[in-house]
Each structure stands twice: as C-alpha cells, then as structure tokens.
Jmol script that loads the backbone (N, CA, C; Angstrom):
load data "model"
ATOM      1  N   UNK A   1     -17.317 -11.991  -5.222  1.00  0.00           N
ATOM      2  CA  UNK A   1     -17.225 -11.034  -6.302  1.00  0.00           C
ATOM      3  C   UNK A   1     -15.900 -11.246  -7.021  1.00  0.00           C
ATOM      4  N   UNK A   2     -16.200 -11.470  -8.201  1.00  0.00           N
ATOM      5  CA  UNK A   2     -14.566 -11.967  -9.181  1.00  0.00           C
ATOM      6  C   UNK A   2     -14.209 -10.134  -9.441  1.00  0.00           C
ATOM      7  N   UNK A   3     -12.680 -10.108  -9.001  1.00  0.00           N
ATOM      8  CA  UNK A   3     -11.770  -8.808  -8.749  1.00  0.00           C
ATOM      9  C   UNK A   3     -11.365  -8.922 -10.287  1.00  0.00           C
ATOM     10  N   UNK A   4     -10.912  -8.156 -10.874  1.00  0.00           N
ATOM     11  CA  UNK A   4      -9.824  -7.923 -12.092  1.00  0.00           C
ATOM     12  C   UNK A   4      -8.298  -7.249 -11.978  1.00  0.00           C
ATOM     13  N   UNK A   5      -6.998  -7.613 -11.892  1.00  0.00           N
ATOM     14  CA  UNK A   5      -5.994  -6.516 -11.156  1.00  0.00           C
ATOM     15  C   UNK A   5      -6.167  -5.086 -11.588  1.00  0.00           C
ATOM     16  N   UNK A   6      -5.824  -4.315 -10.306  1.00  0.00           N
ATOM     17  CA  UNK A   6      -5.866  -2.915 -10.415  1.00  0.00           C
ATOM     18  C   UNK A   6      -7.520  -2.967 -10.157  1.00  0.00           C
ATOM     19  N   UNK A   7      -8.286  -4.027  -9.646  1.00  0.00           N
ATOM     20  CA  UNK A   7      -9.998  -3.172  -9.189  1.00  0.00           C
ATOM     21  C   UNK A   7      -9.595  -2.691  -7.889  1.00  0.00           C
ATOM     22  N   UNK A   8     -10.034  -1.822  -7.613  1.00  0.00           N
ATOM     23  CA  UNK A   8      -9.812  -1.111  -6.214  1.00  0.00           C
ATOM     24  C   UNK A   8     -11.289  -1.220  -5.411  1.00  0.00           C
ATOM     25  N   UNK A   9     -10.948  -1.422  -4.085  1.00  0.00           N
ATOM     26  CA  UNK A   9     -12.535  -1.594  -3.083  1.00  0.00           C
ATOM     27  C   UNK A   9     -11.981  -1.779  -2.148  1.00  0.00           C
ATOM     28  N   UNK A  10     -12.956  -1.305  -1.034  1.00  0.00           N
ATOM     29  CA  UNK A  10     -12.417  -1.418   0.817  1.00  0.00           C
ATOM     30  C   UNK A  10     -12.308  -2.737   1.146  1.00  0.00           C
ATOM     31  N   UNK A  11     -12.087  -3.164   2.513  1.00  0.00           N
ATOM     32  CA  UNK A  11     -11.753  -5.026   2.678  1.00  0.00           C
ATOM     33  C   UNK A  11     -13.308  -4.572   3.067  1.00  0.00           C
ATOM     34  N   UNK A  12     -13.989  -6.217   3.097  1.00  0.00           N
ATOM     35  CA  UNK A  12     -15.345  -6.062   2.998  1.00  0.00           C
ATOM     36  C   UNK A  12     -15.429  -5.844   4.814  1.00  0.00           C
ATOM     37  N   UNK A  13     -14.134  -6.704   5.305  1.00  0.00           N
ATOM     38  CA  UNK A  13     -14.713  -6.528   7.116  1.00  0.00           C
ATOM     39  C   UNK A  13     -13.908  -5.439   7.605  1.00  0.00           C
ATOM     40  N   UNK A  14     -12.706  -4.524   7.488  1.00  0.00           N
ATOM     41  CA  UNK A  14     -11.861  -3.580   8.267  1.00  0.00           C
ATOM     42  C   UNK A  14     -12.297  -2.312   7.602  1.00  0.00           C
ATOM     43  N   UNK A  15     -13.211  -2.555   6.014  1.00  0.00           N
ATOM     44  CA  UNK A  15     -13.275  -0.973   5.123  1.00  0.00           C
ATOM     45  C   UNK A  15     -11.297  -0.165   4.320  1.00  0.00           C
ATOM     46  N   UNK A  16     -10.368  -1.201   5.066  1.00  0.00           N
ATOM     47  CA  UNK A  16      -9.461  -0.406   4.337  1.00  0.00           C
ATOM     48  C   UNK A  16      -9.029  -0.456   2.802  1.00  0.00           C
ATOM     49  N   UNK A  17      -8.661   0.542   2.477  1.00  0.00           N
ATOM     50  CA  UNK A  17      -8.771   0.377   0.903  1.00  0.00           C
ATOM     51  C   UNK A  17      -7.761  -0.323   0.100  1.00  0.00           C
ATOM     52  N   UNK A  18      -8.126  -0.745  -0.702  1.00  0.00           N
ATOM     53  CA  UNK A  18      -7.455  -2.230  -0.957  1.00  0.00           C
ATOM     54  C   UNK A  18      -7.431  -1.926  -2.611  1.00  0.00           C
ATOM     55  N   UNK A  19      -5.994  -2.897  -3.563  1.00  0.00           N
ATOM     56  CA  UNK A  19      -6.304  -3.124  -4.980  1.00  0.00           C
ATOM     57  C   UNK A  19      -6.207  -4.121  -5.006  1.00  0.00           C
ATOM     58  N   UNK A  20      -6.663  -5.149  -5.843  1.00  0.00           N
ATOM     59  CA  UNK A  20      -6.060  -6.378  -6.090  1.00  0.00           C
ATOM     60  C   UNK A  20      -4.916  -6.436  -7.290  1.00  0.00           C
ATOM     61  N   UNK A  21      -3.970  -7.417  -6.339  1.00  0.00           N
ATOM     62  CA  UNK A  21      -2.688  -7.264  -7.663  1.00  0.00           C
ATOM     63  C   UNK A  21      -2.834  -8.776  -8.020  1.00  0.00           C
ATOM     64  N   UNK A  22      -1.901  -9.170  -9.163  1.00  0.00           N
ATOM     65  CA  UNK A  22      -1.695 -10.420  -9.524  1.00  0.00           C
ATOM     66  C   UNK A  22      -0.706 -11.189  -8.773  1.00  0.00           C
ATOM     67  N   UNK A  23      -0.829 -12.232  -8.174  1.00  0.00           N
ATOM     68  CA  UNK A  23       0.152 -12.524  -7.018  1.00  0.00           C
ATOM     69  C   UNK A  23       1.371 -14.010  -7.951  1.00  0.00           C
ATOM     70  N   UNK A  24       1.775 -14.228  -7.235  1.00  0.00           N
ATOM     71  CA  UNK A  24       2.797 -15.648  -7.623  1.00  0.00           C
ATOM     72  C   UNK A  24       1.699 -16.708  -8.474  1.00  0.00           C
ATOM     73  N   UNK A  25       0.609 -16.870  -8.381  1.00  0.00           N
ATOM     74  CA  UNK A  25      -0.612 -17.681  -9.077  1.00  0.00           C
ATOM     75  C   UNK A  25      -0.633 -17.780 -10.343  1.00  0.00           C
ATOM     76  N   UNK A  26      -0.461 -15.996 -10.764  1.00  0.00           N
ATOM     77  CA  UNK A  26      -0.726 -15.345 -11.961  1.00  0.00           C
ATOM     78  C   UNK A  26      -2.417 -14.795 -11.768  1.00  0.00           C
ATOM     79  N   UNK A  27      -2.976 -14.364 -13.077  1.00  0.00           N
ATOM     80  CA  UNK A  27      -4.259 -13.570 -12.988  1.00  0.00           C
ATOM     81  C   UNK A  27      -5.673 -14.257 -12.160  1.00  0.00           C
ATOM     82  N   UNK A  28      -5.198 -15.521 -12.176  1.00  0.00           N
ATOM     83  CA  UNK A  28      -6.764 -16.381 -11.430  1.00  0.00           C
ATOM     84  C   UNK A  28      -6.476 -16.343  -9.963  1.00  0.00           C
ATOM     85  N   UNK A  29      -5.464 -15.929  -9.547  1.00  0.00           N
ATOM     86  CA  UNK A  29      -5.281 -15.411  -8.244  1.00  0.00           C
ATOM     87  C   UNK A  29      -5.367 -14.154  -7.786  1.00  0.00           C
ATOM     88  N   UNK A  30      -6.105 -13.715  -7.258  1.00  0.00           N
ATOM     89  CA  UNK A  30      -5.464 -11.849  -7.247  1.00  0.00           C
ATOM     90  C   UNK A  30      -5.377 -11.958  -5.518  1.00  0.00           C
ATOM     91  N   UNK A  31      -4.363 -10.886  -5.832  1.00  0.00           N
ATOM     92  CA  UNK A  31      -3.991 -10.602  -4.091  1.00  0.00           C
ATOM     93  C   UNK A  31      -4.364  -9.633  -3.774  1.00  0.00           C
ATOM     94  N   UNK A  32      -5.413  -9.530  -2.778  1.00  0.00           N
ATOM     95  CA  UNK A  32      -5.873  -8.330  -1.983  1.00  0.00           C
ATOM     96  C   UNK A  32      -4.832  -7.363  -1.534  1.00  0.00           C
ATOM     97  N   UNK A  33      -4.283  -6.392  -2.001  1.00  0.00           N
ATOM     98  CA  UNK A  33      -3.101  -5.246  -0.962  1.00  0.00           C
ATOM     99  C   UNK A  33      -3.789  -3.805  -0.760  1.00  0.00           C
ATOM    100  N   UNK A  34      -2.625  -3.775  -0.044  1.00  0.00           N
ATOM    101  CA  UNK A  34      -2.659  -2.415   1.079  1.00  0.00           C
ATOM    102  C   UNK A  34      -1.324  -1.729   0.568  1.00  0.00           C
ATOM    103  N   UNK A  35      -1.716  -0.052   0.704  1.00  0.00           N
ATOM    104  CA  UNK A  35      -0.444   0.368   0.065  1.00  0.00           C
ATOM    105  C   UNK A  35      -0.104   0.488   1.396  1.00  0.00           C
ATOM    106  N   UNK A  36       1.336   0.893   1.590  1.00  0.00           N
ATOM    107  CA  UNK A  36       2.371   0.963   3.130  1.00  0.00           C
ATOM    108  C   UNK A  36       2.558   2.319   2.641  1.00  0.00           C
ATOM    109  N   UNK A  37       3.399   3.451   3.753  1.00  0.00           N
ATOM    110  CA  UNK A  37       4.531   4.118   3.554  1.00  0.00           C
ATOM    111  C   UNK A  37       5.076   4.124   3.880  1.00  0.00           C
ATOM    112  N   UNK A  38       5.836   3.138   4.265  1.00  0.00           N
ATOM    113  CA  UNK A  38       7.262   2.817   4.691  1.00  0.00           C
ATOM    114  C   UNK A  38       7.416   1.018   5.094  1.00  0.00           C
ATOM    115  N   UNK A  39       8.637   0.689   4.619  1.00  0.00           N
ATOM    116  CA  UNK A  39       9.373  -0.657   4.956  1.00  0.00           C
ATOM    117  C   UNK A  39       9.641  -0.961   5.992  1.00  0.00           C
ATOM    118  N   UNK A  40      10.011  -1.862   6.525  1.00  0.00           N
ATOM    119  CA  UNK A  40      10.930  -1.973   7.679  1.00  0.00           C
ATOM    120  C   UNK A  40      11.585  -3.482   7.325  1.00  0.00           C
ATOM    121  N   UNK A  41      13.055  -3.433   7.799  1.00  0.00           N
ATOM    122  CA  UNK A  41      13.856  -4.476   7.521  1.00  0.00           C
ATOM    123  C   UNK A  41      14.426  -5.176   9.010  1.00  0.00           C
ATOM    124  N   UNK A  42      13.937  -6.181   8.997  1.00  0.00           N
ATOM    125  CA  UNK A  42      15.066  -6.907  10.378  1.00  0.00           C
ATOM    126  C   UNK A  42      16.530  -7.095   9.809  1.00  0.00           C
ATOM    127  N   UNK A  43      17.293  -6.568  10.795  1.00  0.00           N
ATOM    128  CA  UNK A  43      18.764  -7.359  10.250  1.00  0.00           C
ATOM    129  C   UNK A  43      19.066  -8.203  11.872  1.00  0.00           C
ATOM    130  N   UNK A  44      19.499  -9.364  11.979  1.00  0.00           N
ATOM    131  CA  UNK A  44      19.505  -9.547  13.662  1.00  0.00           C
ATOM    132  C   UNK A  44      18.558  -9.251  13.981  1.00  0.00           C
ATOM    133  N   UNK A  45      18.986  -8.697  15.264  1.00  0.00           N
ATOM    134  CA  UNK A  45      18.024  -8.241  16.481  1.00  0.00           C
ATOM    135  C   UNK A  45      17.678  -6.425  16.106  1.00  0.00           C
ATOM    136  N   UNK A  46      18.218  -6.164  15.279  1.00  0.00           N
ATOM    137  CA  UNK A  46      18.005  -4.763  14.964  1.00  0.00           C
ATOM    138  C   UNK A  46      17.187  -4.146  13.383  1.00  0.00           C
ATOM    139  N   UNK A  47      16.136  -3.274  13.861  1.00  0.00           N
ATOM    140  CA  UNK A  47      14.742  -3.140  12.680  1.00  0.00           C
ATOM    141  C   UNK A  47      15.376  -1.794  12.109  1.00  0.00           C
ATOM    142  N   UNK A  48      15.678  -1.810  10.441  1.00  0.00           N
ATOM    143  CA  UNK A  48      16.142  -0.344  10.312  1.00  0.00           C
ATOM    144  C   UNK A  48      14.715  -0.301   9.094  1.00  0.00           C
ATOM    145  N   UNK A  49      14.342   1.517   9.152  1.00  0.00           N
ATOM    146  CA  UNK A  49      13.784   1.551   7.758  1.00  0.00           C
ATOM    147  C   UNK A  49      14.227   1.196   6.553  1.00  0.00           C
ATOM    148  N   UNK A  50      13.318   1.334   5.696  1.00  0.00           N
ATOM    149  CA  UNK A  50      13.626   1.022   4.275  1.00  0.00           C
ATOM    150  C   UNK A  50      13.278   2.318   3.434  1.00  0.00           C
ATOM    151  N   UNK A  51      13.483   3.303   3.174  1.00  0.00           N
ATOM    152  CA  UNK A  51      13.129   4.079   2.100  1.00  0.00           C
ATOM    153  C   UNK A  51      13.083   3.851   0.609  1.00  0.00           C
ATOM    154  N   UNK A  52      12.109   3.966   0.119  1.00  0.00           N
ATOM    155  CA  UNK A  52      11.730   3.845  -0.943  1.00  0.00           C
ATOM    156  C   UNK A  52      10.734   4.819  -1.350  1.00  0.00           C
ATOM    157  N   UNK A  53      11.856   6.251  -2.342  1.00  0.00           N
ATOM    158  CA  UNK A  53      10.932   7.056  -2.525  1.00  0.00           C
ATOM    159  C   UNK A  53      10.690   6.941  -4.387  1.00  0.00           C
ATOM    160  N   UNK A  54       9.776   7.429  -4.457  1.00  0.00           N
ATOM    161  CA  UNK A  54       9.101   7.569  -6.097  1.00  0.00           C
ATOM    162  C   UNK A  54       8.356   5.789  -6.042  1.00  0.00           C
ATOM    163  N   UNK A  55       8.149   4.983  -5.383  1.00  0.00           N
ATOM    164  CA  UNK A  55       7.518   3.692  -5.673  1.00  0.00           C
ATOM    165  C   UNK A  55       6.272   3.811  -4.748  1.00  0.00           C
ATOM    166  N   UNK A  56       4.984   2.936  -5.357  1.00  0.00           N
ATOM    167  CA  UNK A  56       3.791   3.297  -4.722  1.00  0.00           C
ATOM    168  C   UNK A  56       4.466   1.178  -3.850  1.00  0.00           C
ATOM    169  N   UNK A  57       4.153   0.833  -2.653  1.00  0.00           N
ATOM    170  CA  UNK A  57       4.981  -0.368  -2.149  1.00  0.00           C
ATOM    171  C   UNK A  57       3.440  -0.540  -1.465  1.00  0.00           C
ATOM    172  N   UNK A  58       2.979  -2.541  -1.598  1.00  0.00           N
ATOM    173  CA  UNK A  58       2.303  -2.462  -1.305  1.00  0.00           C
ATOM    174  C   UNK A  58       2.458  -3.708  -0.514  1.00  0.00           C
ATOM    175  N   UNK A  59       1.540  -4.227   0.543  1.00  0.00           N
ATOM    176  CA  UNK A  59       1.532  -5.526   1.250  1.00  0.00           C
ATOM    177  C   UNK A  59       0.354  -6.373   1.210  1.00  0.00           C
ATOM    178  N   UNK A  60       0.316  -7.420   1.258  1.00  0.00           N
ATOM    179  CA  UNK A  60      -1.073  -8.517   1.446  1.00  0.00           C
ATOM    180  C   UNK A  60      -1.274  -7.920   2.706  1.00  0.00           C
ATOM    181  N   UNK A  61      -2.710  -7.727   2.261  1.00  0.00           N
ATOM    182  CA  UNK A  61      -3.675  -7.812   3.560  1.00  0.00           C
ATOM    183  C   UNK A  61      -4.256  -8.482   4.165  1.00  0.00           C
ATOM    184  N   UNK A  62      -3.975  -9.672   4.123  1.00  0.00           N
ATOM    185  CA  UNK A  62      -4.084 -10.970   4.798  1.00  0.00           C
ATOM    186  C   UNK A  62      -3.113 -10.926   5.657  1.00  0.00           C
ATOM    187  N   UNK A  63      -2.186 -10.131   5.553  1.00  0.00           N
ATOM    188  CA  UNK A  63      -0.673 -10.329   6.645  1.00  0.00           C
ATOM    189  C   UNK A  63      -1.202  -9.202   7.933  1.00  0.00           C
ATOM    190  N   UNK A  64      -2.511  -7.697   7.434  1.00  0.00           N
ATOM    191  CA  UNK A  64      -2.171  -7.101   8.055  1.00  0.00           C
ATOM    192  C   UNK A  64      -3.639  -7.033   8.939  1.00  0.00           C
ATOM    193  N   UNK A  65      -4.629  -7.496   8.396  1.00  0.00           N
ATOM    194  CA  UNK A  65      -5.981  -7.320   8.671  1.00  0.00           C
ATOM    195  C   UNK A  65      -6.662  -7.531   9.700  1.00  0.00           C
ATOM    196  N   UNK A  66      -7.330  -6.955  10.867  1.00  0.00           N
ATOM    197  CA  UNK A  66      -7.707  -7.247  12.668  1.00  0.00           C
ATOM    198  C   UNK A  66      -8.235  -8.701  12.122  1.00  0.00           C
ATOM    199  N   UNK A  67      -9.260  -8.881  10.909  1.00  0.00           N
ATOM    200  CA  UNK A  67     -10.048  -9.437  10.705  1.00  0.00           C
ATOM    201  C   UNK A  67      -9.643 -10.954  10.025  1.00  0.00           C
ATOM    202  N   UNK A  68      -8.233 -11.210   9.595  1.00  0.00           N
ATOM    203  CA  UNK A  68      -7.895 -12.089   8.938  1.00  0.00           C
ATOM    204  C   UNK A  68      -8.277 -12.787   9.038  1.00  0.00           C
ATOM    205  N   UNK A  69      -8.496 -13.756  10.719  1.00  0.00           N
ATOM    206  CA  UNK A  69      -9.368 -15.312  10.537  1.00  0.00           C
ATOM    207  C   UNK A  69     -10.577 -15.803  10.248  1.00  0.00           C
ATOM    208  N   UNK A  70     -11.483 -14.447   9.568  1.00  0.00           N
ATOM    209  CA  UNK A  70     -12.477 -14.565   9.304  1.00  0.00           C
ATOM    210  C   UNK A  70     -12.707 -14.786   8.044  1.00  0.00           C
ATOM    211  N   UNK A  71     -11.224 -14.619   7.004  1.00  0.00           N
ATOM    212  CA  UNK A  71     -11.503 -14.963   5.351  1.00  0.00           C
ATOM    213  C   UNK A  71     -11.526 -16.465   5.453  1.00  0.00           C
ATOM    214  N   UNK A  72     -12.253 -17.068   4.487  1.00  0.00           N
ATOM    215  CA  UNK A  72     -12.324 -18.561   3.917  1.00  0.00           C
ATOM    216  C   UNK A  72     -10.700 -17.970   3.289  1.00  0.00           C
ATOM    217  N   UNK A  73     -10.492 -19.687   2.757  1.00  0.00           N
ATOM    218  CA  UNK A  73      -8.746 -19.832   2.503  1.00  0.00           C
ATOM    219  C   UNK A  73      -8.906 -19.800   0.671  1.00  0.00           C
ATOM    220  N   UNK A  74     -10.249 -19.944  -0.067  1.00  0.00           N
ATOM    221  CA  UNK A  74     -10.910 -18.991  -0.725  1.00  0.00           C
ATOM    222  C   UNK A  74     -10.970 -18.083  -1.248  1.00  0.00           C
ATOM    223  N   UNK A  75     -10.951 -17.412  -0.665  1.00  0.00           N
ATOM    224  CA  UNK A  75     -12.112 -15.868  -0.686  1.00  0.00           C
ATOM    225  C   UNK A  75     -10.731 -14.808  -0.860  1.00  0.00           C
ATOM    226  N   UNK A  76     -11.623 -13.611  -1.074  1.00  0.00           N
ATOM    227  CA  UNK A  76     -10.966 -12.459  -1.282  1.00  0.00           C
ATOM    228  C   UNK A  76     -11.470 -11.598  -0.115  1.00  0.00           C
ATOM    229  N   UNK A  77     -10.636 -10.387   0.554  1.00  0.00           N
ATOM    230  CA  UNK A  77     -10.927  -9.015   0.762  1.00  0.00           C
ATOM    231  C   UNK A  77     -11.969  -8.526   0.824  1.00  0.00           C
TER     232      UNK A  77
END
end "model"
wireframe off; spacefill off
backbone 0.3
color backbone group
C-alpha cells in the first residue's frame, strides 16, 4: 500500500499506531514511526532522561517492533 507523509495506520503485524514521516530519502521513502513519551540519552555508562515538553517526538518502528524480522527490506509497516 503506497503511504503519503502524515497517513496514519496501525503496523500491519504489532497493530501499533503508526504515521509515516519523510525520512533522509526524501518523499519516495516514508518512514513508518511511533510517537515516544519520553527520550533517553546514554552518556558513558550512565542513561539520563531527555525532556522534551510541547514537541510531539517520534521513532522508527523498525527500531522498536516484536515483529521487525518479518518486514521485507522493502516494505512498509
């Protein structure tokens, strides 16, 4: 299914809800994300939060998905 950025839909295998953004590619790429609420930063050996309030912050869901090895290298969400 060809996405447009900002189409919103669940991942087809976990159901979580997902937008596609425009990634490093530009528009013939779209990146499946997940919104977060909250960051986390390694510094060293030590993980501090990240706050970031008033921003909607989102991650590839390819980074976060039970289901990841099941996308073609392909495919979308």
């Amino acid at each position: 299914m060809a996405e447009s950025p900002g189409t919103e839909r669940p991942c087809s295998r976990c159901k979580m809800k997902l937008v596609f953004l425009e990634g490093k590619s530009g528009p013939e790429r779209l990146m499946p994300a997940q919104k977060v609420r909250s960051l986390y930063v390694r510094v060293g050996d030590r993980v501090y939060p990240l706050k970031v309030e008033g921003l909607e912050v989102f991650v590839n869901h390819y980074e976060t998905c039970p289901h990841a090895s099941e996308f073609s290298s392909g495919g979308q969400g």
